[in-house]
Backbone as XML, in Angstrom:
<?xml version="1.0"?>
<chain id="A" units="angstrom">
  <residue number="1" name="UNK">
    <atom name="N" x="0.837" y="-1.177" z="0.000"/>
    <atom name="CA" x="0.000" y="0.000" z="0.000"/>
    <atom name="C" x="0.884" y="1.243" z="0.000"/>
  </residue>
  <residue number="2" name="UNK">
    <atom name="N" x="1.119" y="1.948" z="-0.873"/>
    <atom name="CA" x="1.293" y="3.422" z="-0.772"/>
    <atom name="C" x="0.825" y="4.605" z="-0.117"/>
  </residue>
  <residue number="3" name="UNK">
    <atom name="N" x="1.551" y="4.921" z="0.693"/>
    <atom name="CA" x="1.143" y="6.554" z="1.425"/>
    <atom name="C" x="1.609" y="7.922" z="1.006"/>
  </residue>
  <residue number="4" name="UNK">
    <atom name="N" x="0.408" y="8.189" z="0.344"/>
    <atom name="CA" x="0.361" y="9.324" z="-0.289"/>
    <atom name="C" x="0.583" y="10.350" z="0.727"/>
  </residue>
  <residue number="5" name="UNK">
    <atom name="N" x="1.314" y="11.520" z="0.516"/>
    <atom name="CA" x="1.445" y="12.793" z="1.502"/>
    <atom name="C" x="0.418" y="13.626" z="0.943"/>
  </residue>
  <residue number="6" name="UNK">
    <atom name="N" x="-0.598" y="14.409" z="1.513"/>
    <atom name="CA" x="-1.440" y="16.099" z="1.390"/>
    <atom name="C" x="-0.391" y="17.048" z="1.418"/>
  </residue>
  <residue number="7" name="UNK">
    <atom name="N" x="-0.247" y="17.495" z="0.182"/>
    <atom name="CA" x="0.889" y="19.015" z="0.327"/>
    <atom name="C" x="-0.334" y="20.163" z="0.799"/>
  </residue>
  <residue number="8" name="UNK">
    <atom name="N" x="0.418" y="21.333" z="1.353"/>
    <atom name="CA" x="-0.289" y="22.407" z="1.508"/>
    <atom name="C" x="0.824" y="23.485" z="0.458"/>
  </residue>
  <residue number="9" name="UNK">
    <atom name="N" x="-0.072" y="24.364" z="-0.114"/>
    <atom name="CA" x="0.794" y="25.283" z="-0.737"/>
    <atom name="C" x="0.083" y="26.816" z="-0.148"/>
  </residue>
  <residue number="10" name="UNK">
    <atom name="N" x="1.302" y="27.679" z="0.867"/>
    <atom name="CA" x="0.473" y="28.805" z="0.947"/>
    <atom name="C" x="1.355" y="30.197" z="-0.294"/>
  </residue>
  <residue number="11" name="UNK">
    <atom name="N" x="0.160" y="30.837" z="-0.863"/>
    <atom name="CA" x="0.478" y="31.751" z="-1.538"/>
    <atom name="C" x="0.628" y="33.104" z="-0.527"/>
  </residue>
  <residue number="12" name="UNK">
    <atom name="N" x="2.009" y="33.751" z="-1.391"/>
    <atom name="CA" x="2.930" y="34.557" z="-0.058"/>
    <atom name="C" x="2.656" y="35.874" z="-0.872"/>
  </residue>
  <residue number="13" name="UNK">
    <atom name="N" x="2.310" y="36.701" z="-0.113"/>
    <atom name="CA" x="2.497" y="38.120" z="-0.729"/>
    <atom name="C" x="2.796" y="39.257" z="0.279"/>
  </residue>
  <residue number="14" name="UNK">
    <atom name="N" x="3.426" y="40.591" z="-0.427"/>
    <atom name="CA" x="4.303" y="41.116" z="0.331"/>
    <atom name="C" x="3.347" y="42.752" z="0.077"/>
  </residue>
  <residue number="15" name="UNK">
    <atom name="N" x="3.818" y="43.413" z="0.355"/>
    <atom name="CA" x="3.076" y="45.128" z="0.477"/>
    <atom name="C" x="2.852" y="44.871" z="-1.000"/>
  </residue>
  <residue number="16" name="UNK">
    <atom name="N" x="4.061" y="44.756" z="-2.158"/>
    <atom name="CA" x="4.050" y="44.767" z="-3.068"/>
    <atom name="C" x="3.589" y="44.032" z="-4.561"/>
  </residue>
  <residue number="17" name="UNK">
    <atom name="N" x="2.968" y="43.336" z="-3.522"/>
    <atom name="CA" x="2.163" y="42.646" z="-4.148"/>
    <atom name="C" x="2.722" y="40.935" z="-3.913"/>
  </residue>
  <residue number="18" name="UNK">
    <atom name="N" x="2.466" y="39.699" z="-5.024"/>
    <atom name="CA" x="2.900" y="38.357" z="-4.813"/>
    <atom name="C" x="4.013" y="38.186" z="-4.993"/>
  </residue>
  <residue number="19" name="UNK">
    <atom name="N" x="4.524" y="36.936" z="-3.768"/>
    <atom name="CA" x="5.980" y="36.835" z="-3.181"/>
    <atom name="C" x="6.417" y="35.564" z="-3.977"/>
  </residue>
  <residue number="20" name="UNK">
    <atom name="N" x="5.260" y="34.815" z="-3.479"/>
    <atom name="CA" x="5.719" y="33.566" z="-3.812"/>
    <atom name="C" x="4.875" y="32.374" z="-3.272"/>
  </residue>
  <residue number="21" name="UNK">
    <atom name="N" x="5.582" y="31.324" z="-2.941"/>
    <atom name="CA" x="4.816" y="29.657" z="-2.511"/>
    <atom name="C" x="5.471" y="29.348" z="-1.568"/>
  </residue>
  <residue number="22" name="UNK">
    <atom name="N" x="5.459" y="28.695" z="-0.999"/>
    <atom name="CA" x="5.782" y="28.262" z="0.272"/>
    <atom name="C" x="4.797" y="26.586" z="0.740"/>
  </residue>
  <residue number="23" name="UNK">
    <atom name="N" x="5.535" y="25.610" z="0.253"/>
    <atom name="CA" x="4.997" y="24.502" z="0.131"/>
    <atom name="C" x="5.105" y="23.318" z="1.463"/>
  </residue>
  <residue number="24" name="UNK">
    <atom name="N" x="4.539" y="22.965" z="1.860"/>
    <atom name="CA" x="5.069" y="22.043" z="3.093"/>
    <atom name="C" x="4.118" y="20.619" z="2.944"/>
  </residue>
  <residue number="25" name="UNK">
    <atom name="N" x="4.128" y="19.346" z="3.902"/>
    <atom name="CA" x="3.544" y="18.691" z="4.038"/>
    <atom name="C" x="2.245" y="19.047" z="5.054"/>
  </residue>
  <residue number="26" name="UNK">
    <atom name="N" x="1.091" y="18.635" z="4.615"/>
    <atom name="CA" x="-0.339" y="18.854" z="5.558"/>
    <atom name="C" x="0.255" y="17.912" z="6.479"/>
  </residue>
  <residue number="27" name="UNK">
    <atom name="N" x="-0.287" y="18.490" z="7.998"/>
    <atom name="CA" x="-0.598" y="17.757" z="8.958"/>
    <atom name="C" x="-1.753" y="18.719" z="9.675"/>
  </residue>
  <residue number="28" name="UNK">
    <atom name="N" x="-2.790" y="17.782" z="10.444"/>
    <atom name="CA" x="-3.701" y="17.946" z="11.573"/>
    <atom name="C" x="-3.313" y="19.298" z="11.914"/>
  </residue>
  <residue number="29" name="UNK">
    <atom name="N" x="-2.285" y="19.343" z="12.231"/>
    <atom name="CA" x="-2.269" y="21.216" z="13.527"/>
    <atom name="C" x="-2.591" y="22.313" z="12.746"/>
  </residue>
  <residue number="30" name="UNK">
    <atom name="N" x="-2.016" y="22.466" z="11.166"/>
    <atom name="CA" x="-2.272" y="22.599" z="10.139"/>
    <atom name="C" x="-3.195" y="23.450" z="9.888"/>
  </residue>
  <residue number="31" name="UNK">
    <atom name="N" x="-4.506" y="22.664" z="10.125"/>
    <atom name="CA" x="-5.635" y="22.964" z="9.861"/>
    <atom name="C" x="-6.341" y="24.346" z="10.300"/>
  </residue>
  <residue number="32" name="UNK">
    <atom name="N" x="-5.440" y="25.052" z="11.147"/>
    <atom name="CA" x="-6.029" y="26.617" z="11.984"/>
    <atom name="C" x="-5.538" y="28.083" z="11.102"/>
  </residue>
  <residue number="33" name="UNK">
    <atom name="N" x="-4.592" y="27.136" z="10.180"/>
    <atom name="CA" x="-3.834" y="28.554" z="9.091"/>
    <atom name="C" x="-5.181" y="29.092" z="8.379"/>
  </residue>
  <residue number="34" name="UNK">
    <atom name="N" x="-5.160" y="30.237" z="8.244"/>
    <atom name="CA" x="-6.195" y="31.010" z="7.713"/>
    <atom name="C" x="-5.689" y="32.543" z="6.646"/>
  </residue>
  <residue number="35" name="UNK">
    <atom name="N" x="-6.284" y="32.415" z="5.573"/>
    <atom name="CA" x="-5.858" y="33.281" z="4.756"/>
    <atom name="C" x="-5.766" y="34.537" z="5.510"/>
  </residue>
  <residue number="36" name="UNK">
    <atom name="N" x="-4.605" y="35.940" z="5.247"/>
    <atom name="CA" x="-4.308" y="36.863" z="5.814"/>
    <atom name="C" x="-3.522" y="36.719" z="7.104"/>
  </residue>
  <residue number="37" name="UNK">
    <atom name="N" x="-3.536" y="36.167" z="7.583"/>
    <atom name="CA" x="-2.356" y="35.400" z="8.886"/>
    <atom name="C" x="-0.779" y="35.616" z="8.355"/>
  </residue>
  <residue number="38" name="UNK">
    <atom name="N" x="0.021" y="36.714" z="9.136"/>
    <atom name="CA" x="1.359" y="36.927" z="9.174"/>
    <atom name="C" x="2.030" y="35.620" z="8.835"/>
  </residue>
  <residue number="39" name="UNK">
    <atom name="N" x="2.794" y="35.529" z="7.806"/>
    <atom name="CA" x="4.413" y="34.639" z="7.932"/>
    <atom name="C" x="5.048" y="34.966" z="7.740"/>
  </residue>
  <residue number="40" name="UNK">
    <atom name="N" x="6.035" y="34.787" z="8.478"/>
    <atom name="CA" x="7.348" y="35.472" z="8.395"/>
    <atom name="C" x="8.799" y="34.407" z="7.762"/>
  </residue>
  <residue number="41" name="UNK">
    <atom name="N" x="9.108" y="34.764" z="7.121"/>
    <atom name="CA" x="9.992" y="33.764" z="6.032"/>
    <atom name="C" x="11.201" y="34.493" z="5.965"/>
  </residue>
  <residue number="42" name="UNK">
    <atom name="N" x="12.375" y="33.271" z="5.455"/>
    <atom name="CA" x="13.445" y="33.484" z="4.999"/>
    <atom name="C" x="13.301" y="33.613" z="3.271"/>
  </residue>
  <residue number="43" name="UNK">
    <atom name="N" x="13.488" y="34.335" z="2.901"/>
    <atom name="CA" x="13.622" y="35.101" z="1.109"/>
    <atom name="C" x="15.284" y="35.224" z="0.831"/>
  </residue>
  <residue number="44" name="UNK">
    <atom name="N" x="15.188" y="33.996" z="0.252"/>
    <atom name="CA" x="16.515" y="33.973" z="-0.741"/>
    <atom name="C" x="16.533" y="35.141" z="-2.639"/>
  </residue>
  <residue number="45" name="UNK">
    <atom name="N" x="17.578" y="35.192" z="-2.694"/>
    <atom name="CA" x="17.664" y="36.096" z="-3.600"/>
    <atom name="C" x="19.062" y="35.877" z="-4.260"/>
  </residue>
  <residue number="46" name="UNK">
    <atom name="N" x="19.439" y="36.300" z="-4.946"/>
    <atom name="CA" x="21.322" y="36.785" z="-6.094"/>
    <atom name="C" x="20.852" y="38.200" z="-6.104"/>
  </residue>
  <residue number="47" name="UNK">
    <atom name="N" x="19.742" y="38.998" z="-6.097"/>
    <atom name="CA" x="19.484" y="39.982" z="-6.509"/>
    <atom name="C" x="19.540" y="41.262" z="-5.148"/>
  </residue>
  <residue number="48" name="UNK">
    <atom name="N" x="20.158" y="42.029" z="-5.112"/>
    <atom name="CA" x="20.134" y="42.931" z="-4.083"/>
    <atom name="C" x="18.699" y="43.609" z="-4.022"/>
  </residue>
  <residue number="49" name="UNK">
    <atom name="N" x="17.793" y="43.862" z="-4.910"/>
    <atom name="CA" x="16.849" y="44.335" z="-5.307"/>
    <atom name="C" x="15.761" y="43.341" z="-4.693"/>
  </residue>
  <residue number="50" name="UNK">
    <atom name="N" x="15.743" y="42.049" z="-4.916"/>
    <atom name="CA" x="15.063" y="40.685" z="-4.386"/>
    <atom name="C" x="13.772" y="40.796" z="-5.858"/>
  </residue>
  <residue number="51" name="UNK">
    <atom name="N" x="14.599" y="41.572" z="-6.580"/>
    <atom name="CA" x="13.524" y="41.637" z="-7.917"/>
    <atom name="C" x="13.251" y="40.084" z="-8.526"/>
  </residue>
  <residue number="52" name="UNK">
    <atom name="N" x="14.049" y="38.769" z="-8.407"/>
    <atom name="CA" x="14.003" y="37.498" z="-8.645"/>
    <atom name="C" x="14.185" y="36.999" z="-7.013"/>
  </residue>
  <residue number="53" name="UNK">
    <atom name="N" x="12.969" y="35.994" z="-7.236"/>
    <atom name="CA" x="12.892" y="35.402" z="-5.761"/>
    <atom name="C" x="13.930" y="33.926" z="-6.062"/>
  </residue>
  <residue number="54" name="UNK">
    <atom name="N" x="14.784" y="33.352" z="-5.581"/>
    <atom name="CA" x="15.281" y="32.020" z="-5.853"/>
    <atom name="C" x="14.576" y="30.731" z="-4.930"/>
  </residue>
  <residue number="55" name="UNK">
    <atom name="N" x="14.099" y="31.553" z="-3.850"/>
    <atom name="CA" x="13.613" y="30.553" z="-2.739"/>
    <atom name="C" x="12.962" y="30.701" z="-1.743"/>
  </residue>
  <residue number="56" name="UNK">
    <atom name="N" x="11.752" y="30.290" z="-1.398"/>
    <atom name="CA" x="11.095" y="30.624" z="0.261"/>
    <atom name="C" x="11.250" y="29.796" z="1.415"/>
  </residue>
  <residue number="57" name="UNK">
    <atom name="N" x="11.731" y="29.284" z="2.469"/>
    <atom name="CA" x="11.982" y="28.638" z="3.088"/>
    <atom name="C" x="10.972" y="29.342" z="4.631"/>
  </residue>
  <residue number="58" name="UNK">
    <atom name="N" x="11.071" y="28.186" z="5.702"/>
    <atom name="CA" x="10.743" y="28.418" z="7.025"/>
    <atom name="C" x="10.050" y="29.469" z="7.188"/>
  </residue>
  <residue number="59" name="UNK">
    <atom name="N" x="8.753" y="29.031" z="7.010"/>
    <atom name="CA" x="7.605" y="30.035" z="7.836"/>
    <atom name="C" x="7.844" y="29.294" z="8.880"/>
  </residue>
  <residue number="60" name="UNK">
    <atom name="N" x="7.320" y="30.903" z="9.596"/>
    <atom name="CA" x="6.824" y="31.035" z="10.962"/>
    <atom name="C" x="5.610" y="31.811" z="11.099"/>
  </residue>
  <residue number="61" name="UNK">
    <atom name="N" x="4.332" y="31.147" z="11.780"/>
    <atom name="CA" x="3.424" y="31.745" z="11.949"/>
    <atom name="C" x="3.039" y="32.605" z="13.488"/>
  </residue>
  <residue number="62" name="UNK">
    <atom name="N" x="3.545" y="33.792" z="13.636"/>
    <atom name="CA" x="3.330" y="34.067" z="15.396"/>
    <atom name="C" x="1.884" y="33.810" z="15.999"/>
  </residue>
  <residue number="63" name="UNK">
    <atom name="N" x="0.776" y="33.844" z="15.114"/>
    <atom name="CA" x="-0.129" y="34.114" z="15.566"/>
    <atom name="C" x="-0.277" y="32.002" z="16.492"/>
  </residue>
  <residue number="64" name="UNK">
    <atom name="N" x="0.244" y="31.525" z="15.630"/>
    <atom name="CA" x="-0.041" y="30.343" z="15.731"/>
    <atom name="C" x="1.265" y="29.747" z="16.968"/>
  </residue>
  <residue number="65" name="UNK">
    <atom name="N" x="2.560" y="30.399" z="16.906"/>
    <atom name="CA" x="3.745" y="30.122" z="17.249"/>
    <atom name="C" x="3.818" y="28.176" z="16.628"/>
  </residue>
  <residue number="66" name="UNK">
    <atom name="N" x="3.566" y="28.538" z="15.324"/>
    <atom name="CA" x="3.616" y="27.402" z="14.355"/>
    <atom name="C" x="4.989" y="27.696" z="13.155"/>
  </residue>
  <residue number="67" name="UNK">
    <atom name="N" x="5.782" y="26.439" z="13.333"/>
    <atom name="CA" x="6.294" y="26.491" z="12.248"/>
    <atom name="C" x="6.142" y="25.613" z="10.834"/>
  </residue>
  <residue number="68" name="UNK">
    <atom name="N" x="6.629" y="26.464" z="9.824"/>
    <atom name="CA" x="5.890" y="25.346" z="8.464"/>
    <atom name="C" x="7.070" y="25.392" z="7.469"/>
  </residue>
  <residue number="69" name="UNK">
    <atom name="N" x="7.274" y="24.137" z="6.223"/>
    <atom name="CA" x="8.305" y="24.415" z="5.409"/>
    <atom name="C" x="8.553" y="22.788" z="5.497"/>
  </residue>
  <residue number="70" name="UNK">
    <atom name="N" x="9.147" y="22.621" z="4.080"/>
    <atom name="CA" x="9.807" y="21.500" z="3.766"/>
    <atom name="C" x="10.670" y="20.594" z="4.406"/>
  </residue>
  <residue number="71" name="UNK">
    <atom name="N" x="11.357" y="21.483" z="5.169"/>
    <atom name="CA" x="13.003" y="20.797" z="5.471"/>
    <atom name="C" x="13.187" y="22.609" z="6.421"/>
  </residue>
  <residue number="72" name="UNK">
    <atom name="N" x="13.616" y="22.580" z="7.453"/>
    <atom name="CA" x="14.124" y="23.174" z="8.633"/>
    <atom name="C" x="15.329" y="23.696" z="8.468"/>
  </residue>
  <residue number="73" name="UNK">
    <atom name="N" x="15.706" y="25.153" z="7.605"/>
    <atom name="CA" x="17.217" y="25.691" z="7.316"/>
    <atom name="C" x="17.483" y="26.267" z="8.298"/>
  </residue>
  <residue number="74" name="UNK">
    <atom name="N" x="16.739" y="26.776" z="9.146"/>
    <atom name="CA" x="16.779" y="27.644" z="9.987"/>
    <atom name="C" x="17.252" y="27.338" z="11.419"/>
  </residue>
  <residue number="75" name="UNK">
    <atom name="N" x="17.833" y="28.067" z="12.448"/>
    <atom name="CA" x="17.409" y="28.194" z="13.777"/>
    <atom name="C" x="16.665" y="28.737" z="14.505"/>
  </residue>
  <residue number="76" name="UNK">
    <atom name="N" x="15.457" y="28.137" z="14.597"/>
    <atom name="CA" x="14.361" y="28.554" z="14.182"/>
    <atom name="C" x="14.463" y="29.303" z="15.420"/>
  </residue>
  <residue number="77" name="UNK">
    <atom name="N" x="14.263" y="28.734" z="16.725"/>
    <atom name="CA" x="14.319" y="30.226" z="18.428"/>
    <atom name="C" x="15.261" y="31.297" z="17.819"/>
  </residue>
  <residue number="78" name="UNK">
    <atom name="N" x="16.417" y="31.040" z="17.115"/>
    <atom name="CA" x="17.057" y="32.392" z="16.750"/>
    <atom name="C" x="16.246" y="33.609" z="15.857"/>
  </residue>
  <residue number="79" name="UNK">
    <atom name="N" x="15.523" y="32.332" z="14.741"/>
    <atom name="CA" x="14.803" y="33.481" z="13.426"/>
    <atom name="C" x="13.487" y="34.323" z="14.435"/>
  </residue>
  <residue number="80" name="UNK">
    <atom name="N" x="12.611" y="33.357" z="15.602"/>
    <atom name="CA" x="11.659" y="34.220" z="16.255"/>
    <atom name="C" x="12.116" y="34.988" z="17.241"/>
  </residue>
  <residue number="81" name="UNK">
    <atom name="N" x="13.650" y="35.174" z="17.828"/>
    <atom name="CA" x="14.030" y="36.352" z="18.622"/>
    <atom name="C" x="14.123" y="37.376" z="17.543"/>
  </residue>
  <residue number="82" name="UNK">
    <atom name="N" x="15.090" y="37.340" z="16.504"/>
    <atom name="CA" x="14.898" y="38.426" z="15.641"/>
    <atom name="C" x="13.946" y="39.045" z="15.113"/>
  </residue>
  <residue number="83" name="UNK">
    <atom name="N" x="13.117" y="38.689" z="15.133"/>
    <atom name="CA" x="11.807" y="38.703" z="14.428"/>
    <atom name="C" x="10.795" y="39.326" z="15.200"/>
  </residue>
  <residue number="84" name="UNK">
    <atom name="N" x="10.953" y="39.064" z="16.862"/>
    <atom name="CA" x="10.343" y="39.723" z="17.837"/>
    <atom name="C" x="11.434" y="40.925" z="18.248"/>
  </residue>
  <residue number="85" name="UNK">
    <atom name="N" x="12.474" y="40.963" z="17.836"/>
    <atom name="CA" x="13.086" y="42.498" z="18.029"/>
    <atom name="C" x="13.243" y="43.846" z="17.211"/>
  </residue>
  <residue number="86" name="UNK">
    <atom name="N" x="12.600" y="43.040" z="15.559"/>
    <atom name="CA" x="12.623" y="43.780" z="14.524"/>
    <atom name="C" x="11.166" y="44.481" z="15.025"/>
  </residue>
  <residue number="87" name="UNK">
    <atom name="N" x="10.163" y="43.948" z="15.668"/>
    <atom name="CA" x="8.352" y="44.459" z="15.591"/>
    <atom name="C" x="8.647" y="45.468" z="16.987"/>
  </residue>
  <residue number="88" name="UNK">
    <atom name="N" x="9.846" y="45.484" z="17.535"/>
    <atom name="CA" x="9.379" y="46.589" z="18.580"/>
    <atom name="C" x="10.272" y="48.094" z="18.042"/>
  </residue>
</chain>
């Protein structure tokens, strides 16, 4: 028997309009993400401008203190201290 995975794909957008995708595996906890809900991501780039996106990695959702993403690049307690020192 084969076990199929549920992908979730959330569409990312920025002041400036659409960012990008941000793809992970569905699970159960999952289920509370709701369109308009903050994520806060790592945005890869070559471009100083970030005019070409190369990559979205590691959401973090605060509202949820949920994390989401393929594969874990991050440190992630490090990316939510920064992240809570950039909002004050």
């Amino acid at each position: 028997m084969e076990d199929k995975r549920t992908w979730l794909c959330l569409e990312l957008e920025d002041e400036e309009g659409y960012l990008g995708q941000l793809r992970f595996p569905f699970e159960k906890r999952h289920q509370t993400i709701r369109r308009g809900m903050v994520v806060r991501t790592l945005v890869l780039s070559e471009r100083r401008d970030f005019s070409r996106i190369g990559a979205i990695t590691d959401g973090w959702l605060p509202q949820l203190k949920e994390w989401v993403g393929e594969y874990p690049y991050l440190l992630r307690p490090a990316f939510e201290e920064l992240c809570l020192r950039r909002l004050r």
